[in-house]
C-alpha positions, -999 to +999 in steps of 0.1 A: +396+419-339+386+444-364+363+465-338+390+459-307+358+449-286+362+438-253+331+429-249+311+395-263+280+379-253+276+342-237+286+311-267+298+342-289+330+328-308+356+352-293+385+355-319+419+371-306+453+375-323+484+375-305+513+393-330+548+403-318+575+428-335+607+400-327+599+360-335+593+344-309+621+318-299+596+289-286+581+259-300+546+269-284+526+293-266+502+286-235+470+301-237+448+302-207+415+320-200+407+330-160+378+339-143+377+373-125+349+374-095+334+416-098+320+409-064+361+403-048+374+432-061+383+414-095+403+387-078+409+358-101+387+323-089+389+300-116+408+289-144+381+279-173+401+273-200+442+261-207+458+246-240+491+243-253+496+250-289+526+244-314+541+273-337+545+262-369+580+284-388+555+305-405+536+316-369+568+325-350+554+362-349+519+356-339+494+327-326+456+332-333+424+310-324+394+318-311+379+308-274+339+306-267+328+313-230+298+296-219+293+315-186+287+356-180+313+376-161+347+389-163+378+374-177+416+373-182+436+359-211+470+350-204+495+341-234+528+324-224+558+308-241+562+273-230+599+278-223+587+305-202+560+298-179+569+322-151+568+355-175+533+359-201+536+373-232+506+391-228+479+396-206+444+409-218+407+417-199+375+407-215+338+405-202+310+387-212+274+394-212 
């Protein structure tokens, strides 16, 4: 978080922070982690992680956690309210090496 990589290597502990300016006005957030496959043009094949997580009163302007990936390649990270499942909060790239 401190060096905004986007880049971490395989069983790396990747931290990420999720802060927003308005609280958010849900009980929990969805965080999911996607595969992207470089050789189809970046196309998304698998999902390799999803959790749902409660906000506490005192996290109702930011979630943070950290995810480990297991596996080289290029992924998505996709941060939804769980009221709101057809709109994400936020939508990041990361690849790992």
């Amino acid at each position: 978080m401190l060096d905004n990589s986007s880049e971490f290597e395989v069983g790396q502990k990747i931290y990420y922070l999720f802060a927003t300016e308005k609280p958010l006005k849900t009980d929990g957030v969805r965080v999911r982690v996607l595969k992207r496959d470089d050789k189809a043009q970046g196309q998304i094949t698998k999902m390799v992680y999803s959790s749902d997580y409660r906000l506490f009163k005192d996290q109702i302007y930011y979630y943070n956690d950290y995810v480990v990936m297991h596996e080289a390649g290029t992924y998505c990270m996709i941060i939804h309210a769980k009221n709101r499942l057809d709109k994400p909060l936020v939508v990041g790239d990361f690849k790992v090496k």
